[in-house]
C-alpha positions, 0 to 999 in steps of 0.5 A: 583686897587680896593684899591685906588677905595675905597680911593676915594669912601671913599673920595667922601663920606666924601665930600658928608658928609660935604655938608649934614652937610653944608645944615643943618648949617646956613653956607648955609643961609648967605648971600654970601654963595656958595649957598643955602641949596639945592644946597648943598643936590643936591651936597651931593645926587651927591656925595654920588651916584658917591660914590657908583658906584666907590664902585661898580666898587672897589668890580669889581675889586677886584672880578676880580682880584681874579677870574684872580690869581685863575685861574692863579694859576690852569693853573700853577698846572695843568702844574706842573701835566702834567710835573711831570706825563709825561706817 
């Protein structure tokens, strides 16, 4: 799971990309256009912040999941202990 949870803070980070470099072009000072040069900063800002907390919770998971097959792993060998040592 924290694999696809980096994908998509990678994603996200990459939009938030695209609308910093969107305020900054004249794209966002056309007439017409999806909204104004600080509509895109507060988008990027946004996306940028979503971004570091699904990071956040990628760096969680992984942590936990680690600790999990750890401790998994010294259940099984303290069995194969006590069985292999049956006094």
């Amino acid at each position: 799971m924290g694999r696809n949870l980096y994908i998509l803070a990678a994603t996200l980070a990459v939009l938030a990309g695209i609308s910093i470099v969107l305020s900054f072009t004249n794209v966002a000072n056309q007439p017409g256009s999806p909204g104004d040069a600080s509509l895109w900063r507060t988008t990027s800002l946004a996306l940028i912040c979503v971004a570091l907390i699904v990071t956040l919770a990628g760096v969680l998971s992984s942590l936990f999941e680690q600790a999990e097959r750890r401790a998994s792993a010294e259940r099984q060998q303290a069995r194969r202990r006590r069985s292999a040592d049956p006094e």
